[in-house]
C-alpha positions in Angstrom: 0.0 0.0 0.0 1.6 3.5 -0.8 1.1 5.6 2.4 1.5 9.1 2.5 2.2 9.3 6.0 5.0 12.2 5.7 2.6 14.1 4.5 1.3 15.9 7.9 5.1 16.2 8.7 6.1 18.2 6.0 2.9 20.5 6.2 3.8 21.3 9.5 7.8 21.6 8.1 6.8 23.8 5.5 8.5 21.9 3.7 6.8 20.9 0.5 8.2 23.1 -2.3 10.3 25.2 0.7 7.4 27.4 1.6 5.0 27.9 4.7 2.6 26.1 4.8 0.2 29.4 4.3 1.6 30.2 0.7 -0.5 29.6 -2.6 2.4 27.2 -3.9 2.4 25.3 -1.0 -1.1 25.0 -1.3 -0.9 23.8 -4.6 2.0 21.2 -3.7 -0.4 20.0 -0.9 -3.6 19.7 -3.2 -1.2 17.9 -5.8 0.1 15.3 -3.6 -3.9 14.7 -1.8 -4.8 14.3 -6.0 -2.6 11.6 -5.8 -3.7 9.9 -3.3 -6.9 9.8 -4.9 -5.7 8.6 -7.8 -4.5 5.9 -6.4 -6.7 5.2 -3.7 -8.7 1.7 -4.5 -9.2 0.3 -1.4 -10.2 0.9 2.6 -6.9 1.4 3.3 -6.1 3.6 0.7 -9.1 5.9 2.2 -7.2 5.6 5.7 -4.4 7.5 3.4 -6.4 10.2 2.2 -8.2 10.4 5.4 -4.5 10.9 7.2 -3.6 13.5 4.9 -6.9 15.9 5.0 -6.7 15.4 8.9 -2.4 16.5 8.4 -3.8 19.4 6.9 -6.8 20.1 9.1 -5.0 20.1 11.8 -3.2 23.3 10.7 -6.2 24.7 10.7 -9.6 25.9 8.9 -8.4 28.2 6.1 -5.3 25.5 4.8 -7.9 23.1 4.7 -10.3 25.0 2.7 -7.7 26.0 0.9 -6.1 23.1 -0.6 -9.4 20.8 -0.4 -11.0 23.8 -2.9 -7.6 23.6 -5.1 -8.2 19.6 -5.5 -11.7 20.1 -6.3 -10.7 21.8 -9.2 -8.1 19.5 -10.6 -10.6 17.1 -10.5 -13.3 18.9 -12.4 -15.9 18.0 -10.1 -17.4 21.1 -10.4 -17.2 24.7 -11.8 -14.2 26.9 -9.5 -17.5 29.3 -8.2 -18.9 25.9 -7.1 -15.9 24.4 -5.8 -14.9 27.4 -3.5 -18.2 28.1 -2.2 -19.3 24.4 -0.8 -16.0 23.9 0.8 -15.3 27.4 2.3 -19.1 26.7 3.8 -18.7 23.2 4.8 -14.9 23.5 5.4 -15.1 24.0 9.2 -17.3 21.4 9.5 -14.9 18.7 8.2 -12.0 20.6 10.1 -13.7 19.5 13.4 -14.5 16.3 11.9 -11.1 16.0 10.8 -9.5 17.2 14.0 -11.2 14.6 16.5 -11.2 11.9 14.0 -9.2 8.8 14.6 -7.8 7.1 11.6 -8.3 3.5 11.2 -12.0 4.1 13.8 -15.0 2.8 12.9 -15.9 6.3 12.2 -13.5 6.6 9.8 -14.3 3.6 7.8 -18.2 4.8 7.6 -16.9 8.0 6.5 -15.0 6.3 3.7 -18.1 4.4 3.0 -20.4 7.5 2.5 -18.2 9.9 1.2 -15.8 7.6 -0.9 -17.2 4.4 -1.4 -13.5 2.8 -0.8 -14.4 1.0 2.0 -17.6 -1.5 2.7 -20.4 -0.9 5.4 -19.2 -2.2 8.7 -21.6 -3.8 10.8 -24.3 -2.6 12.6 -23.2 -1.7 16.1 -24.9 -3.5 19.1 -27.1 -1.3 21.1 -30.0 -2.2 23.5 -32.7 0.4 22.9 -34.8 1.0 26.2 -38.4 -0.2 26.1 -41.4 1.2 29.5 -43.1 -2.1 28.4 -42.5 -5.3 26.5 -45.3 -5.6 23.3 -48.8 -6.5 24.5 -49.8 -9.9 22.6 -53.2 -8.6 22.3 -52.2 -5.6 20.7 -52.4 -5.8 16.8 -52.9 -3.1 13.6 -57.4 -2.7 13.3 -59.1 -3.4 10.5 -60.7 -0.8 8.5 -63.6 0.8 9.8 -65.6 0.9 6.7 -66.6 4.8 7.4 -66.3 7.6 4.9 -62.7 8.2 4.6 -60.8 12.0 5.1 -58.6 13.3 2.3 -54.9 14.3 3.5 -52.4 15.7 0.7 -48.3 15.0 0.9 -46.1 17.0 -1.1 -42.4 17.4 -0.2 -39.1 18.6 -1.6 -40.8 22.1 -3.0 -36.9 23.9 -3.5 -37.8 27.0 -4.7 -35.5 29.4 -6.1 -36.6 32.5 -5.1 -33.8 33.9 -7.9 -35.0 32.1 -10.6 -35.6 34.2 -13.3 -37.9 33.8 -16.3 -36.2 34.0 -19.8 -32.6 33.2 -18.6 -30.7 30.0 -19.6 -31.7 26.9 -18.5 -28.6 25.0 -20.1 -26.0 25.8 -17.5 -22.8 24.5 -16.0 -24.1 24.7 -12.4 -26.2 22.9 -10.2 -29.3 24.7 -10.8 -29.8 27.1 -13.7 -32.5 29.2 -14.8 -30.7 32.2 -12.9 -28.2 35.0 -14.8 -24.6 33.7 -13.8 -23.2 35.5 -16.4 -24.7 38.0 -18.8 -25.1 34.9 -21.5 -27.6 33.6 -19.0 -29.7 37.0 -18.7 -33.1 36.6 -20.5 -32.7 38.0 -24.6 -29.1 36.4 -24.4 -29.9 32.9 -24.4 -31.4 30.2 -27.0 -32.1 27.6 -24.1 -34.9 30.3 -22.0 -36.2 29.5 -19.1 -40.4 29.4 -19.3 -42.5 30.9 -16.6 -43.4 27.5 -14.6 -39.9 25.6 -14.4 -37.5 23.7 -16.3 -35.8 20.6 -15.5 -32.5 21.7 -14.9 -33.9 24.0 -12.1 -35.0 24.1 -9.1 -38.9 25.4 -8.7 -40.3 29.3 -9.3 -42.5 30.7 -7.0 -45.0 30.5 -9.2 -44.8 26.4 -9.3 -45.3 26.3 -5.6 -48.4 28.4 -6.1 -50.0 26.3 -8.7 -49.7 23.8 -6.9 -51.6 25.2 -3.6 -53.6 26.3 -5.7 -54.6 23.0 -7.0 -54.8 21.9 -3.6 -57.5 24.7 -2.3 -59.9 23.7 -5.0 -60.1 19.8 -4.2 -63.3 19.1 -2.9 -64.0 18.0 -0.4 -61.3 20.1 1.2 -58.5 17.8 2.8 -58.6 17.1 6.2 -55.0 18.3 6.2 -51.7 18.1 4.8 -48.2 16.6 5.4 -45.0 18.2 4.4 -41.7 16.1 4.4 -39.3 18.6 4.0 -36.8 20.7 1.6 -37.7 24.4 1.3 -34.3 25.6 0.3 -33.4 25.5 -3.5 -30.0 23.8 -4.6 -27.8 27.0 -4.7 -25.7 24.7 -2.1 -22.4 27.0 -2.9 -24.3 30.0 -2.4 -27.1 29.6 0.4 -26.1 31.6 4.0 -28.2 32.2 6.8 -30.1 34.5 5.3 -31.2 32.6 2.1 -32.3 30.0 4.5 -34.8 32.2 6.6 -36.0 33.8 3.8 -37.2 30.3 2.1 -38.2 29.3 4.4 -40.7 31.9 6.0 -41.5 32.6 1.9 -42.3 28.8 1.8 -44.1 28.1 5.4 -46.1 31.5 4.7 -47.8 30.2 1.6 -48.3 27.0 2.6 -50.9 28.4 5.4 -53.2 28.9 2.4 -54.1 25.3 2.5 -55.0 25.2 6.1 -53.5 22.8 8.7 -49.9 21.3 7.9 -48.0 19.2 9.5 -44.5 19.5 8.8 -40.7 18.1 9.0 -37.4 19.2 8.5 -35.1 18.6 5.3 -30.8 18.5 4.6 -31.6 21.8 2.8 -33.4 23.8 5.6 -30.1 25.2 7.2 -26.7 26.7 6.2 -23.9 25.1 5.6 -26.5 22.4 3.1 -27.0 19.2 5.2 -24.8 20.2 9.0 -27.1 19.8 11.5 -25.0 19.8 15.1 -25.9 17.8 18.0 -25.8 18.8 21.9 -22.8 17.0 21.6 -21.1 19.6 18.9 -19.3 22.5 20.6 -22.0 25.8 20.4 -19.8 27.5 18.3 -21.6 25.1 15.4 -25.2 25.1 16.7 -28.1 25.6 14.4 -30.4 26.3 17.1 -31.2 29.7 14.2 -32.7 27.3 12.0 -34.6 25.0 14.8 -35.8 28.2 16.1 -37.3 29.3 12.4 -38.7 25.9 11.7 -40.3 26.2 15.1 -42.6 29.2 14.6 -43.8 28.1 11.4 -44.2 24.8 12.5 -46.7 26.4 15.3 -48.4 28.4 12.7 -49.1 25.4 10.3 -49.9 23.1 13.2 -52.0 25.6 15.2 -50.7 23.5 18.2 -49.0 25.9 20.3 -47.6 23.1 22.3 -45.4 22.8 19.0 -43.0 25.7 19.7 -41.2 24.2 22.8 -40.0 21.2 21.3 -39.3 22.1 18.0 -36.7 24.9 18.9 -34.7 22.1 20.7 -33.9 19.7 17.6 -36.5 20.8 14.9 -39.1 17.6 16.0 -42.3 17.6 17.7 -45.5 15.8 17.9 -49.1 17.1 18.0 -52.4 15.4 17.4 -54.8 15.5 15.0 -58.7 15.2 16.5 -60.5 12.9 14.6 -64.3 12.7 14.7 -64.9 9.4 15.3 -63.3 9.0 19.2 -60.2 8.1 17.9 -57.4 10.7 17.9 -54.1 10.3 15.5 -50.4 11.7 16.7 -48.5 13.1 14.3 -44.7 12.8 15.5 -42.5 14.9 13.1 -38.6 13.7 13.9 -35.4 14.7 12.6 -33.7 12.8 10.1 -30.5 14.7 9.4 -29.3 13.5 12.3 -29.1 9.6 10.2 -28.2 11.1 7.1 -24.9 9.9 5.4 -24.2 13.8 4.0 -24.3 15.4 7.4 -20.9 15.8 8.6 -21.8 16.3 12.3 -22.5 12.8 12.0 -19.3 11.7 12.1 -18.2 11.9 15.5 -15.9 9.5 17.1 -17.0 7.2 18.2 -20.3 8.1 16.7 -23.2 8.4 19.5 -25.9 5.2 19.7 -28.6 7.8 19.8 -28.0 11.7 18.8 -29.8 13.6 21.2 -31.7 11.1 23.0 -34.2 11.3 19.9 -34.4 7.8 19.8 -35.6 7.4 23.3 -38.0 10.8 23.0 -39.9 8.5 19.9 -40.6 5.5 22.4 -41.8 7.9 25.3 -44.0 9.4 22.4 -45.2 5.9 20.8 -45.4 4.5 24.2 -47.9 7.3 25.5 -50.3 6.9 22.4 -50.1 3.0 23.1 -51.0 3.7 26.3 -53.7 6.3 25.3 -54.8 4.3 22.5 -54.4 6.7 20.1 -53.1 6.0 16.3 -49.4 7.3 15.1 -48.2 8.5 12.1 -44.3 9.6 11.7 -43.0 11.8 9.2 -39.6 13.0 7.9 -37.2 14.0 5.4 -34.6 10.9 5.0 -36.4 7.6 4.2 -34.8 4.9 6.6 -33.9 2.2 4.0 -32.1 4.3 1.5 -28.4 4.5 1.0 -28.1 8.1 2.5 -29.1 6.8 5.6 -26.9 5.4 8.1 -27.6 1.3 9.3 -26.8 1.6 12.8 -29.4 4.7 13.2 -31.8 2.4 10.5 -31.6 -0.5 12.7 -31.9 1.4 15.8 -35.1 3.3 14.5 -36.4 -0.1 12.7 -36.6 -1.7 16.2 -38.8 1.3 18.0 -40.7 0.6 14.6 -41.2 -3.4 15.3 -42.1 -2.5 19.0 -44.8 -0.3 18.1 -46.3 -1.3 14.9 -49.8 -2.4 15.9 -49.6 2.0 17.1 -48.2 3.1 13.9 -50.8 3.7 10.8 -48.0 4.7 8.7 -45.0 6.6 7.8 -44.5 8.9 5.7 -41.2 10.2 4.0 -39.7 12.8 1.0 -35.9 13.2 -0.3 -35.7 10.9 -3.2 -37.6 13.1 -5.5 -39.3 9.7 -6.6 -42.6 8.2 -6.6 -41.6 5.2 -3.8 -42.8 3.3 -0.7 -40.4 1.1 1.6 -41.1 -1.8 4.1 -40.2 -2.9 7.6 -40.0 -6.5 8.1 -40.5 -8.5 11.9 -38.2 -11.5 10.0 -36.0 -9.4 6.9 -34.8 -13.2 6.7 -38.1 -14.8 5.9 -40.1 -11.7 4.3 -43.9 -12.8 3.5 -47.3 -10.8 4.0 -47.0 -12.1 7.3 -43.8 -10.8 8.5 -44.4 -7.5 6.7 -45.1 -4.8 9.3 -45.2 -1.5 8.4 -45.1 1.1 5.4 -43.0 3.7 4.6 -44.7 6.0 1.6 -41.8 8.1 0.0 -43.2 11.6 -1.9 -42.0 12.9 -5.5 -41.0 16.5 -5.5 -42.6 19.5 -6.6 -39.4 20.8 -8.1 -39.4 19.3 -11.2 -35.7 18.3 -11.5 -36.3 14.7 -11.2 -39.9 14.9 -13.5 -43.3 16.6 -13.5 -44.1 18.5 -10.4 -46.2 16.2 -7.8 -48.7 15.8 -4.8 -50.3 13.4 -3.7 -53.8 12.7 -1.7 -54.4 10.0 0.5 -57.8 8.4 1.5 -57.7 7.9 5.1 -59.5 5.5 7.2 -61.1 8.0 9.6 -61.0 6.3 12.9 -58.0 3.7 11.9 -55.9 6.4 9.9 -54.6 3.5 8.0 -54.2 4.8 4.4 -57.0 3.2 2.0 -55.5 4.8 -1.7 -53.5 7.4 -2.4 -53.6 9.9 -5.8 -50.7 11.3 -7.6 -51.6 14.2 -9.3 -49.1 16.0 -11.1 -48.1 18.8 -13.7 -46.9 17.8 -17.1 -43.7 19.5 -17.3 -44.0 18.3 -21.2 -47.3 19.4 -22.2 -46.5 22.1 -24.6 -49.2 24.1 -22.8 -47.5 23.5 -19.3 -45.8 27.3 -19.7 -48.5 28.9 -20.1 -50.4 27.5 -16.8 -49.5 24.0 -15.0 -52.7 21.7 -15.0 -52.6 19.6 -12.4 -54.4 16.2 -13.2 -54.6 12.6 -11.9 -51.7 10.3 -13.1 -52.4 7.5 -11.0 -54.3 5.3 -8.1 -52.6 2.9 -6.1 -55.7 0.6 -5.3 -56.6 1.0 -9.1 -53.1 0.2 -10.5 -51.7 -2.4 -8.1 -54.5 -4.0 -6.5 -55.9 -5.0 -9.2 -52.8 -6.8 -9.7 -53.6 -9.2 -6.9 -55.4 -12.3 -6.6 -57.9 -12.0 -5.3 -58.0 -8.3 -6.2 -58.1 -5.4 -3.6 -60.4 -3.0 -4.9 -62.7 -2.8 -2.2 -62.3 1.1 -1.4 -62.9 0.5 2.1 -59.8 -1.8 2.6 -56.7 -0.6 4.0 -53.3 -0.8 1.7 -51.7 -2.7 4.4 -48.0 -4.0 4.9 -49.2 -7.4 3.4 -50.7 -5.4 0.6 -47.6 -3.9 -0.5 -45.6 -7.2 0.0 -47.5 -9.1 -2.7 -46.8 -5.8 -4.6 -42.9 -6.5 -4.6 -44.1 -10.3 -5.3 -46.3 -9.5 -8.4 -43.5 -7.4 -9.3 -40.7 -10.6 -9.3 -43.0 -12.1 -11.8 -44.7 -9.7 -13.8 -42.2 -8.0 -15.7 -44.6 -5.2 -17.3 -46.1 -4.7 -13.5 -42.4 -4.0 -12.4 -41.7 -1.5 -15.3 -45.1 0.5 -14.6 -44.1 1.1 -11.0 -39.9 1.8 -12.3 -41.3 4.2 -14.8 -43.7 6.0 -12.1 -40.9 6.8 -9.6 -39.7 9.1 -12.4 -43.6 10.1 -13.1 -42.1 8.7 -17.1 -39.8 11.4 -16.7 -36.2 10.7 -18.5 -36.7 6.6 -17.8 -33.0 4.6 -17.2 -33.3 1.0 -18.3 -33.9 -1.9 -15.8 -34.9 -4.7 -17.8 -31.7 -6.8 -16.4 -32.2 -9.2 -13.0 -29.5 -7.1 -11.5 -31.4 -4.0 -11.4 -34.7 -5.5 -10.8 -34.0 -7.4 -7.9 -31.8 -4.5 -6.7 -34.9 -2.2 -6.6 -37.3 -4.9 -5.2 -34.5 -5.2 -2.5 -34.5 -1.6 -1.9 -38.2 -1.5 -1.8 -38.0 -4.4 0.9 -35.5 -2.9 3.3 -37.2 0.1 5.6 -33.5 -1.3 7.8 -30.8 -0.1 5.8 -28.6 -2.8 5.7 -30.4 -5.1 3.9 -31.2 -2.7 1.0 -28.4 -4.9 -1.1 -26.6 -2.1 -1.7 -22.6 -2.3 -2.1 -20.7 0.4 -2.0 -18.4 1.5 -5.4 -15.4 4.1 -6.0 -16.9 7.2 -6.1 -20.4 5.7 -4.4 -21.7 9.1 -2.8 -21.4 10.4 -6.5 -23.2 7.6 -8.3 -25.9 6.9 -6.1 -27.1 10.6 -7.5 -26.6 9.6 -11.3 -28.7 6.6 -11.1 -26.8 4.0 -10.4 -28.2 3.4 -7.1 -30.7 1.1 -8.2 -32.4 0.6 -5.4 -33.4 4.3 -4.9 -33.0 5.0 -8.4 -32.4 8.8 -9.3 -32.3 9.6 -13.3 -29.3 11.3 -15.1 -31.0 14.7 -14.3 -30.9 14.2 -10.5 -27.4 13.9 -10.2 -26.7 17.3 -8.6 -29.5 16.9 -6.0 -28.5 17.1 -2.5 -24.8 18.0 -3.5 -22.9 18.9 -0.6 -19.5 18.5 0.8 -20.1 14.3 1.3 -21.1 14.3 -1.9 -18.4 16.7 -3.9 -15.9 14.2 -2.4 -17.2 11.4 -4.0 -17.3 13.3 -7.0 -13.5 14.1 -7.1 -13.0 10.6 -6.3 -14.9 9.1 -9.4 -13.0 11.6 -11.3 -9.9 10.6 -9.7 -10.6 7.0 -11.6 -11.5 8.6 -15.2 
């Protein structure tokens, strides 16, 4: 193995090319030799390498680090310079703490090399006893449908709007995002490629999307009961975004979304500054985000109208509040932070890594055991879906188990992120997965912005007194209708109970039965054996958006894993050079993402595994 272990020693020399280690050429020298290492990095160990130099230089200090990490970023091409420089000098202190308390050769360090460079495979999930007031009650089991009138709820997630975008500029860009005046070739009259009035595909959404689309929503009748949101107000502009930004989108966001009455929401990776950091307690307070916790806290008050709301939010951005149904039966809706699991956040990565990031894990079971206890029904909502490849195992297994304990409590879950038309299952057996051992459902939103396809939401029939979800709707916007620009019509694309239960034998049409667990098991089971049912649901994720092929048994049992793993670690997914990179240009197949989506949730995690794939090219 080549080890650059002298590295550190002649930062801290000044030797490398005779000058201080402060000096542009030094810089340079330093960026050069970490290029190198990336180069030739192929393995775990080769990671430990790389990790050992970044931590030689980060232990210099903030602005060397930024320095040199932004100078390899753009000998590798993995993005424009104005890119390069602005995600690192933003995330750059984080991964200087990181880098500074890191040990190499940890545990830690080996996830990190997972997530951020695919060099290294998952490790296993770490033991860890989670806490239960009271074993599960054998009596205890998920109701059957009532058979009343059900309640309309709408979902709609991952809204992104750019605030700057700016009808008329160029929508075939360089960056990120486009449909904004970089440069004067950009500006609306100086561009071929402009920008219509209601979005493009290579940008992130106008205001006026997010409009139509509560729009849209006001006018269903009957009106919804109420809505869910799972997160992502901030647009894309990931080298750009500050404090500011932030708190503008969101109040901008949260403001218009009172027009459609109640909302519960939940945080998203893009609803803060640097793009995906959220701190624990256990972060020094010099990194807190208690700004954007604060934020999401008032709004989340307003859109709740539970003023209850505002004192737990503020602490770690969830909460829980319930929803007064009219039939005796009330339904909690707990709203928890997922950022604190997700692969991209760089607080993450402390070492050794906590079992349970602010005791969140043990606030869910005081919440689920209270509405056991009070017999009321639970639905959790969030941002990161638990089985995808952005999500951590240990904090997936972890969460899976509160899920197993109370699953005869939980209606459903409910999740955004992906951009894709999804759902996900927990399993009491993942070794022996039938309709039997099939548990609970995970229902994963498209996004309004219309990156990843036509702009969606959908609308749920809910069991009134069970709030077990009957059908949902996907309604969408035909980005490709040549009348889209001149104003979005939002129409029906799709029924669940209509497209897939008719798939079954016998068929599940009834309107009053619930799309249980065991329901969407014998989904993934039609799906193993009818090819043309498994390329409908492929082609919907993408709402027939920009379709990859998956016609091969690789791919298709890869997704039907996916589909089949609400704990992480058994989504089938094996980490590849550069896997951070390519699991955003669709060659995560279990979470599929099309060419278009590669960009989305680019942040410091993921610009690494960029410059790593380009490192093998």
């Amino acid at each position: 193995m080549r080890t650059s272990v002298a590295l550190p020693a002649l930062i801290a020399a000044g030797a490398i090319a005779g000058q201080p280690p402060e000096s542009s050429l030094a810089t340079r020298d330093l960026a050069s030799e970490i290029w190198d290492e990336i180069k030739n990095a192929a393995t775990c160990a080769g990671c430990q390498v790389i990790l050992a130099a970044l931590k030689g230089v980060a232990d210099l200090g903030t602005t060397l680090l930024v320095d040199t990490l932004t100078e390899v970023c753009k000998i590798s091409g993995a993005e424009d310079d104005d890119v390069c420089e602005g995600i690192i000098s933003r995330e750059g202190p984080v991964l200087q703490y990181i880098l500074t308390q890191l040990s190499l050769g940890s545990e830690t360090s080996d996830v990190l090399c997972t997530s951020a460079f695919g060099l290294c495979s998952y490790p296993p999930v770490r033991n860890y006893t989670l806490t239960f007031p009271s074993p599960k009650p054998d009596n205890l089991s998920r109701p059957s449908s009532s058979g009343k009138s059900p309640i309309q709820v709408v979902h709609f997630s991952d809204t992104h709007v750019d605030l700057s975008y700016e009808t008329g500029s160029n929508w075939n860009c360089t960056k990120p995002i486009c449909c904004r005046s970089y440069e004067s070739s950009d500006a609306p009259g100086n561009t071929t490629t402009p920008c219509g009035p209601y979005g493009n595909t290579k940008c992130d959404a106008p205001l006026s999307l997010e409009q139509s689309m509560f729009d849209s929503i006001k006018a269903m009748e009957p009106a919804p009961a109420f809505s869910i949101y799972t997160g992502d107000v901030v647009a894309h502009d990931i080298w750009l975004v500050d404090e500011d930004e932030v708190l503008t989108n969101l109040n901008a966001t949260y403001s218009l979304m009172t027009e459609v009455g109640k909302v519960f929401a939940a945080i998203g990776n893009h609803d803060s500054a640097p793009v995906n950091d959220l701190p624990t307690t256990q972060v020094p307070s010099d990194y807190n985000s208690n700004w954007t916790y604060q934020a999401l806290a008032q709004n989340f008050t307003t859109l709740t109208g539970d003023s209850s709301v505002l004192s737990v939010a503020d602490q770690y951005g969830s909460y829980s509040s319930v929803f007064t149904g009219s039939y005796g039966t009330d339904l909690k809706v707990i709203s928890y932070n997922s950022i604190f699991y997700y692969v991209d956040n760089f607080y993450a990565f402390l070492d050794p890594m906590p079992y349970d990031p602010d005791g969140q894990l043990a606030w869910l079971i005081d919440e689920l055991q209270a509405s056991e206890t009070a017999g009321q029904r639970v639905w959790l909502i969030a941002h990161v879906p638990t089985g995808t490849s952005d999500h951590f195992h240990d904090y997936s297994h972890y969460f899976d188990q509160i899920v197993q304990r109370y699953d005869a409590t939980i209606a459903a879950l409910f999740f955004g992120h992906t951009h894709t038309d999804q759902f996900q299952l927990s399993y009491s057996d993942y070794t022996n997965q039938n309709a039997e051992t099939a548990s609970e459902v995970g229902y994963i939103m498209p996004s309004l912005t219309p990156t990843s396809g036509p702009p969606a939401y959908r609308v749920y029939d809910i069991d009134p007194v069970t709030f077990g979800v009957l059908d949902f709707t996907v309604y969408i916007a035909n980005i490709s209708d040549p009348t889209y620009q001149n104003s979005p019509t939002w129409a029906k694309y799709y029924s669940a109970k209509e497209t897939y239960g008719s798939l079954l034998s016998p068929p599940v049409t009834d309107p009053a039965a619930e799309l249980t667990p065991a329901f969407w098991h014998n989904v993934t089971a039609i799906f193993e054996t009818d090819d043309d049912a498994f390329q409908g649901y492929y082609a919907r994720q993408t709402r027939g958006y920009d379709v990859s092929n998956c016609t091969d048994a690789t791919c298709k049992n890869q997704t039907i894993c996916g589909i089949r793993a609400a704990d992480a670690q058994y989504n089938c997914v094996v980490p590849k050079i550069g896997f951070n990179f390519a699991k955003r240009d669709g060659t995560d197949q279990a979470h599929v993402k099309p060419q278009k989506e590669k960009c989305d949730d680019a942040g410091l995690v993921s610009l690494l595994g960029k410059m790593i794939a380009n490192g093998k090219n």
